[in-house]
N, C-alpha and C positions, 0 to 999 in steps of 0.2 A: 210715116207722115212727117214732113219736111215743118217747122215752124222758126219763121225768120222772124226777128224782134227789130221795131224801130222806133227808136229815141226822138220824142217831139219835146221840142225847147222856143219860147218863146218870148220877148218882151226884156232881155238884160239889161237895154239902158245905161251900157258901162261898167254894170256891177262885175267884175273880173272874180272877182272873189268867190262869188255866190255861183257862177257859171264855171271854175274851174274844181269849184266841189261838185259839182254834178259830174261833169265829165270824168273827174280820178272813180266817182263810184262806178260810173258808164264804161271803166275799161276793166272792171271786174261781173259785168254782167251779161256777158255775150252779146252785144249788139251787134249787129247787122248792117245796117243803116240810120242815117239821122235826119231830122227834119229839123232847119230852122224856119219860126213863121215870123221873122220881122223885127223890128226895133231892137240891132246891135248886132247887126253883121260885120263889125269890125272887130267884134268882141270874142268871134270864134278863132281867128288864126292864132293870135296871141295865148288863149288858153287853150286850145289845143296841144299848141308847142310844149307851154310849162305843164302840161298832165302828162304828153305822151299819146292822147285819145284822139288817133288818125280813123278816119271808117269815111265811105261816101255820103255825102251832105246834099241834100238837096235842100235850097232855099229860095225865101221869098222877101222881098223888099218892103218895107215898113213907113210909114209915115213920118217917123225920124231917121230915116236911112239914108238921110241926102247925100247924092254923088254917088249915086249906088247904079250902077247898070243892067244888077239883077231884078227876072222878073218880077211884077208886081204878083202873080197869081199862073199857078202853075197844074196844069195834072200830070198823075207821078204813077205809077205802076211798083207795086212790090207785096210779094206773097202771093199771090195770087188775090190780089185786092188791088180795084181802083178809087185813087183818094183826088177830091180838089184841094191843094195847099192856097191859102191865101193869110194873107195878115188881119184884111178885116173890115178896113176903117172904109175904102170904096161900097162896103156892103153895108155900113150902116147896123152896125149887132146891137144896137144898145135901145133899136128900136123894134126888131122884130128880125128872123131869118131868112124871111123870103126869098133876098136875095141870092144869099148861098145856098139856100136849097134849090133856086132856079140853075147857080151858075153847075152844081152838080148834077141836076137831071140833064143839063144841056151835055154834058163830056160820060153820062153814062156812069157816074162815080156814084160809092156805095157810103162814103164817108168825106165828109171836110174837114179838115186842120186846120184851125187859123186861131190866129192869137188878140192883140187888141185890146183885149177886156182887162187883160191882168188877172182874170176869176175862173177858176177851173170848171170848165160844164162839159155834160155828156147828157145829152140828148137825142131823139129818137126821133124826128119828125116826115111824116110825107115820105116813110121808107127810107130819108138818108139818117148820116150817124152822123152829130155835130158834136165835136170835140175841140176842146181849146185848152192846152196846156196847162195854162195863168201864167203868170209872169216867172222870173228866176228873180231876175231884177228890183221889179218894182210891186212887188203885188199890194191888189186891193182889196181883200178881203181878210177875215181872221184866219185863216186856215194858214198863210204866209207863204214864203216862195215855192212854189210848185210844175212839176213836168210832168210828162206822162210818157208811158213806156206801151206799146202797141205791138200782141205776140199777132203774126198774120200766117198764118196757117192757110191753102187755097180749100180745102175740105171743112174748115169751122169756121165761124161767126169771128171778128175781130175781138179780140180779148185785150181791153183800155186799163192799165193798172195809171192811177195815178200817185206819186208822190212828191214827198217834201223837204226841204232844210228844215232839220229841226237843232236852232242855237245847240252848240256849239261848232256845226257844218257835218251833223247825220243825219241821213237819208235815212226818212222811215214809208213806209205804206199810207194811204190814206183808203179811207171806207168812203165811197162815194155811193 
């Protein structure tokens, strides 16, 4: 049984720093693929360079992503799982999900990535699976900057590990 892993990163904001300690851990951990969902798509070429962490990136455009010509909201195939990627902010999360649980029954997806909140969730609603990174960048909540790592397996359930910068720039686990 084949399981492919992929890196969802959201929300930098410019923080270089904070995004290029993800990525040096992210080329010690077999990844596979990566998602960015928004706010600091310029922030990936520059720290990729300085880590080294080349892998295919599927991205989405952000509310501060101006002059960006990538899409706003994308469906993505990998592992044998269909995901909707979005950023967020067209969907309104900070009021309820409907919307992106609509825009996912509409393309047939089993899970949405999007980012926006800066707050790590994993949710469960109407049969989809909403997961949001938090931010690397800028987070809003105690738990501090965070990502999440997505093992897709086509025979098991998605398995969401999320983690963290924990000062001085270690990635630890989080218990969600």
């Amino acid at each position: 049984m084949i399981t492919l892993r992929l890196l969802a990163i959201s929300d930098t904001h410019g923080n270089i720093p904070a995004l290029e300690t993800v990525l040096t851990w992210a080329r010690t951990q077999s990844i596979d693929a990566a998602v960015f969902l928004g706010d600091g798509i310029q922030d990936l070429p520059r720290a990729a360079a300085a880590t080294g962490f080349f892998t295919e990136w599927e991205q989405v455009r952000g509310n501060n992503d101006y002059m960006s010509f990538i899409p706003e909201a994308v469906d993505f195939n990998f592992g044998g799982h269909r995901f909707f990627l979005c950023h967020g902010h067209r969907h309104n999360p900070y009021r309820d999900y409907n919307t992106l649980i609509a825009a996912a029954h509409e393309i047939e997806a089993e899970a949405v990535l999007f980012g926006h909140l800066h707050v790590p969730l994993l949710e469960k609603i109407d049969g989809i699976l909403l997961v949001n990174p938090g931010s690397v960048g800028r987070p809003r909540s105690g738990t501090g900057a965070t990502f999440a790592v997505i093992d897709c397996s086509p025979e098991k359930p998605l398995d969401i590990q999320f983690w963290k910068i924990d000062p001085p720039g270690k990635i630890v686990k989080l218990k969600m």
